[in-house]
C-alpha positions, -999 to 999 in steps of 0.1 A, spaced: 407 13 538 404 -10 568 378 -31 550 405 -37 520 434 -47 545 413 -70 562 403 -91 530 446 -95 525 453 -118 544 417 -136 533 430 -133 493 464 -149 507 451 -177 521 427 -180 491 462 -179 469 479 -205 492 452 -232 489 443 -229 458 454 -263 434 482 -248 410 467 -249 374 494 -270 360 485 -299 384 455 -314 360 481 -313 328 512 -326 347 488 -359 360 478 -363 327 513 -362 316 522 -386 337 494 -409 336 508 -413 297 547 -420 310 563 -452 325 596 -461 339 622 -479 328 659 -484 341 683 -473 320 719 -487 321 753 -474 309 777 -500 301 814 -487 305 846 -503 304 853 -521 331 887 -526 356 895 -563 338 887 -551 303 911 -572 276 924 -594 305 924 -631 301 931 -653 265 911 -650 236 894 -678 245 880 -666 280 871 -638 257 853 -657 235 832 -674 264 822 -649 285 810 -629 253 788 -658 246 779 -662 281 770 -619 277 748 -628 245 732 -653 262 720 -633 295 709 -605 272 687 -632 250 673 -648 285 663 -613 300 649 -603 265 632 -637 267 619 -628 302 604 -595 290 630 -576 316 653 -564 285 635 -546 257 661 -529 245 704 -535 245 730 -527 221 769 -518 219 780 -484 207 801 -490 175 828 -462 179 850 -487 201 851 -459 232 849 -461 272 813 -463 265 805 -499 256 769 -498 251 729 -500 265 707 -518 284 672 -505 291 656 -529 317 621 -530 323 616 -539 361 594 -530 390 623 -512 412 661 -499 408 676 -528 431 661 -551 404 675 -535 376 711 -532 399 704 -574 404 697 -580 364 730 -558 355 751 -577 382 735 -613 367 757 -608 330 792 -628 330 811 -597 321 800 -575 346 809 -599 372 842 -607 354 849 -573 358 849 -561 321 822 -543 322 803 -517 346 764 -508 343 754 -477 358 718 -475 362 694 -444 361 656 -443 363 640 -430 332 609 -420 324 597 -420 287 563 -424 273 545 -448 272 549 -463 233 581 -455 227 598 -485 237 577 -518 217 566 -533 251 539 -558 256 526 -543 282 515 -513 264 509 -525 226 497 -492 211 512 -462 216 490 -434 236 465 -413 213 483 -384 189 517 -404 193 535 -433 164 558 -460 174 
């Protein structure tokens, strides 16, 4: 009996140390994701102030930061949502940090006009999923 309680606390620490069995699966899982930033747009405090004309502009000036960061490779993916609600629409940057994505989302006219408001998240997605240069073919078992 004394020989079986001794080897306890020697199967505890056996249990303790040992690598969880998930831990190869969840590295490979991840080794197959990437991040990307993903922005809300939202109404924002100045929304429909200003003349048609201002209104006219700054969208322009909107389309045209959206093209240049497309352009740049930062911007893979944007579009408005079509029911004409609080939420405007999406921007998913591709960046290397949050403060960069915060520094794109602050660079569009409307935003700093104060029409709109991008709140940013981290997201993680596999990699494939979005068309990205930087990973051309999706991974193995997986279709763009």
């Amino acid at each position: 009996m004394k020989t079986r309680l001794a080897l306890v606390p020697l199967l505890w620490l056996a249990v303790l140390h040992a690598p969880p069995a998930a831990a190869a699966p969840a590295a490979d899982l991840m080794a197959k994701m990437t991040t990307y930033y993903f922005g809300l747009i939202t109404i924002g405090p100045k929304s429909g102030t200003g003349t048609a004309e201002e209104r006219e502009k700054l969208q322009a000036a909107h389309m045209a930061n959206i093209e240049r960061l497309h352009a740049a490779g930062k911007l893979p993916v944007a579009g408005p949502f079509m029911d004409n609600g609080a939420w405007r629409g999406i921007f998913i940057y591709k960046c290397a940090t949050l403060d960069e994505a915060k520094a794109l989302a602050a660079s569009d006219p409307l935003v700093q006009a104060g029409r709109l408001v991008v709140e940013i998240h981290p997201w993680l997605t596999m990699k494939g999923n979005i068309l990205d240069p930087e990973f051309p073919t999706p991974p193995p078992g997986r279709t763009p």
